[in-house]
C-alpha positions in Angstrom: 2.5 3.0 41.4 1.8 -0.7 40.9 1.7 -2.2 44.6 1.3 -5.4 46.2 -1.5 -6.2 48.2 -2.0 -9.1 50.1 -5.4 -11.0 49.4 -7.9 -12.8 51.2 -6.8 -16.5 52.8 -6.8 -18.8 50.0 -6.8 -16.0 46.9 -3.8 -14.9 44.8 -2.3 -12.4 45.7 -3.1 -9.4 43.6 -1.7 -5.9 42.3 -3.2 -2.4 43.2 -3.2 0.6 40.9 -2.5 4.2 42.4 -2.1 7.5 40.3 0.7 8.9 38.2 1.3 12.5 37.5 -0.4 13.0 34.1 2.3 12.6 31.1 2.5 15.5 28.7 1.2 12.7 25.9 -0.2 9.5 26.2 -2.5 9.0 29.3 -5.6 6.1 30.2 -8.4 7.0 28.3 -11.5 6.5 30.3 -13.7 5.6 27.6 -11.8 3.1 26.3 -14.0 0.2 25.5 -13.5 -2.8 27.9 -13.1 -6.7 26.1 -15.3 -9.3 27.3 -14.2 -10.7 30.5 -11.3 -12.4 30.0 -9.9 -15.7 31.7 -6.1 -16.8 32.0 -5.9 -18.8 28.6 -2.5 -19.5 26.5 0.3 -20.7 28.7 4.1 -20.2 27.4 4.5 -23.9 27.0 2.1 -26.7 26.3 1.3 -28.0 29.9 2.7 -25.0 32.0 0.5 -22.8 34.3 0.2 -19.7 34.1 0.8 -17.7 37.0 -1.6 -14.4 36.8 0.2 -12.5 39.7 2.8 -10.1 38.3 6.2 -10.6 40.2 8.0 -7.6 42.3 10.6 -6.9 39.3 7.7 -7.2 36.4 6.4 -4.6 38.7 9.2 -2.8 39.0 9.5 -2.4 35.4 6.0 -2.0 34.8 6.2 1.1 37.4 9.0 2.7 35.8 7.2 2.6 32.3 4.1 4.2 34.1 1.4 1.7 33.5 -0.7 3.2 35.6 -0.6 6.5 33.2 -1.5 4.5 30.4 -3.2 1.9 31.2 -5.0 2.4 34.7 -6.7 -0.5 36.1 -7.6 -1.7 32.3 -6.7 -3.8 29.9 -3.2 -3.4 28.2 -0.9 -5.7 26.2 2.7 -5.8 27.5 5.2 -7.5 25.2 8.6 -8.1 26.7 11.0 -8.5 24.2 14.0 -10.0 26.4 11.5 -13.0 27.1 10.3 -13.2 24.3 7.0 -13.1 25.7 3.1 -11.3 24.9 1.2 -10.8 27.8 -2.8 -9.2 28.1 -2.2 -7.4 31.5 -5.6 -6.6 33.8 -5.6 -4.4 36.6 -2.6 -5.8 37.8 -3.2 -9.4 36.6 -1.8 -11.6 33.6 -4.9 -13.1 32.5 -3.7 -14.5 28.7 0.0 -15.0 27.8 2.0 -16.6 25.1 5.3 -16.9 23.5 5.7 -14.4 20.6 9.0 -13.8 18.4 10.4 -9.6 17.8 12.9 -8.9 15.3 15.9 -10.7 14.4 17.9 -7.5 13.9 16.6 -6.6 18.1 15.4 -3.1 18.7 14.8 0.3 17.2 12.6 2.6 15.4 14.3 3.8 12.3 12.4 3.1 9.3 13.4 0.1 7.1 15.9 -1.1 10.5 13.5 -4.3 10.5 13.6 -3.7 14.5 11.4 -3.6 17.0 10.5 -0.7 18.0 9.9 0.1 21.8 8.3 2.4 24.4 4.0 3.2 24.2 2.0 2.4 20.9 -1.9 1.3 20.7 -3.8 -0.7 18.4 -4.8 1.8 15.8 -6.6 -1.0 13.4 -7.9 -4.5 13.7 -7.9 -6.4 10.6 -9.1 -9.8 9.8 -11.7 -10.7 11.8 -13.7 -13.5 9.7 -10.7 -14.2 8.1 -9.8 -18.1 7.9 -6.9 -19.6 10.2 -3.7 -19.2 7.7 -5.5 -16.2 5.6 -2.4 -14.4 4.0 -2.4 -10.4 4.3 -0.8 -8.6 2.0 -0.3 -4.0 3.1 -3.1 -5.3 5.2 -4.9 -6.5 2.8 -6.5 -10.3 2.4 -5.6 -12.1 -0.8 -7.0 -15.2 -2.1 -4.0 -16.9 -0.3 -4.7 -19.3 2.3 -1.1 -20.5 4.4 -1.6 -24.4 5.8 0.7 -25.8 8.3 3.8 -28.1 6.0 3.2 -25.1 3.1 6.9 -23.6 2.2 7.6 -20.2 1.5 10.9 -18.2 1.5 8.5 -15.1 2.4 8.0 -13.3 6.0 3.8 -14.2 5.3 1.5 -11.5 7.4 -1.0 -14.4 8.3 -4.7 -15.1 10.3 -5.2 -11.2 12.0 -3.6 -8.2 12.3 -3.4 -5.5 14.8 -1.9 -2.6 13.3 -0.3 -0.3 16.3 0.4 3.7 16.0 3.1 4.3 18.1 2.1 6.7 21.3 5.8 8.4 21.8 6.8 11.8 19.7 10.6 11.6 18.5 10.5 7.5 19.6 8.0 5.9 17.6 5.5 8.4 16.4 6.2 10.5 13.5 8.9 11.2 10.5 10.9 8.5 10.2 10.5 6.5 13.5 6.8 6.2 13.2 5.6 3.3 13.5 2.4 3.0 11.5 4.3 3.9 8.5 6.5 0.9 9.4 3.5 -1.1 9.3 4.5 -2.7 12.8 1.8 -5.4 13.6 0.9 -8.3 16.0 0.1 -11.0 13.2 0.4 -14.5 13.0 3.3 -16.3 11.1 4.5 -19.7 8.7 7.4 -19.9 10.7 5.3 -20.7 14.0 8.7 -23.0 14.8 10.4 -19.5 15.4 8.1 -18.2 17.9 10.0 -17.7 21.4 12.7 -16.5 20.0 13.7 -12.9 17.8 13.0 -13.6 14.2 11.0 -11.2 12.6 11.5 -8.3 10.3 10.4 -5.9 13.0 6.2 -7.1 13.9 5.2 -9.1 17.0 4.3 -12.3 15.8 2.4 -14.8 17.8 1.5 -18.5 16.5 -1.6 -18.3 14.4 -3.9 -20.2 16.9 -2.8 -17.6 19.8 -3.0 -14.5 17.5 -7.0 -15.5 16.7 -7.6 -15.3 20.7 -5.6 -12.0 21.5 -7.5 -10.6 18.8 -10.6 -10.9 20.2 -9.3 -10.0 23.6 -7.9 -6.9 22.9 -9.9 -3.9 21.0 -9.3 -1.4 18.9 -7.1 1.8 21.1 -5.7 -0.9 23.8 -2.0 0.5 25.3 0.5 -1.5 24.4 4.0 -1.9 25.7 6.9 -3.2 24.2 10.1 -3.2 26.4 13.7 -4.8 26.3 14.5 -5.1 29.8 18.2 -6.3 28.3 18.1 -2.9 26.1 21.3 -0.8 27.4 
């Protein structure tokens, strides 16, 4: 399980990975392609520090949702949804964080719910990686659409990248009519950036357009990632 360990005189203080019993699905794939190294970047608010050392109950919940299974001592995205919060988690360590915004409607799989659906998914497909700040997706496609900050539109716009999870859990968000590929749940960035932090979107993870360009490139294709609701009951 996720432990803490006391560092040396004048470092953090920093997490330890042991084993998990291997789950019948879903498990750490070894080969998985590492990022670049990555350094603690976004901070929730303008002017707040970021604090890489995951607390006791983040590790708590964390343990209980067997990161270590998944994840190991790589990289995985964690998105807690009653914080309203996207997190790239490191062996142990928060090393890039921001506010995001999950659905308006809260929680669930069903298809056409507009929830967020939780529990294990990976990033099945990147998209948009030359694309301009403000490019506007449509099905995952670019158009000749380009979103600018003070533009109006009535429309949930799919803007700057997208990463396009597959969900990782049979029966909770993988396959018939909870999967959620075929919801087309993404991490994207968003017009209504003045929304992020807290639950207003049709079911994606949205992040401000800025931070969504720099967890792009921090995260690769087949990265774990966790959405929880530690409110969910």
């Amino acid at each position: 399980m996720l432990v803490r360990r006391v560092a040396a005189p004048g470092a953090f203080a920093c997490v330890a990975l042991g084993i998990y019993a291997v789950m019948p699905y879903g498990s750490a794939d070894p080969k998985q392609a590492e990022p670049p190294e990555l350094a603690v970047a976004a901070r929730p608010d303008p002017g707040a520090p970021v604090t890489p050392t995951l607390s006791e109950q983040q590790i708590a919940l964390l343990n209980d949702q067997k990161w270590d299974t998944w994840v190991g001592s790589g990289t995985g995205v964690w998105v807690a949804v009653d914080e309203q919060m996207f997190r790239i988690v490191r062996d142990g360590q928060i090393v890039w964080q921001a506010q995001c915004a999950t659905a308006a409607k809260g929680t669930g799989s069903q298809m056409n719910s507009y929830k967020t659906p939780l529990g294990w998914h990976s990033v099945k497909k990147k998209v948009g990686s030359d694309a301009p700040v403000g490019q506007v997706f449509r099905s995952a496609k670019a158009t000749k659409e380009i979103w600018k900050p003070g533009d109006t539109s009535k429309e949930d716009l799919v803007l700057t990248r997208i990463l396009w999870l597959t969900g990782e859990e049979p029966g909770k968000n993988l396959g018939g009519s909870v999967d959620s590929y075929s919801r087309y749940i993404y991490i994207h960035g968003t017009n209504e950036e003045e929304k992020i932090g807290t639950p207003s979107s049709h079911g994606c993870v949205r992040l401000r357009n800025a931070d969504v360009v720099e967890a792009y490139n921090m995260i690769p294709e087949d990265t774990r990632v966790l959405i929880t609701d530690a409110g969910a009951r």
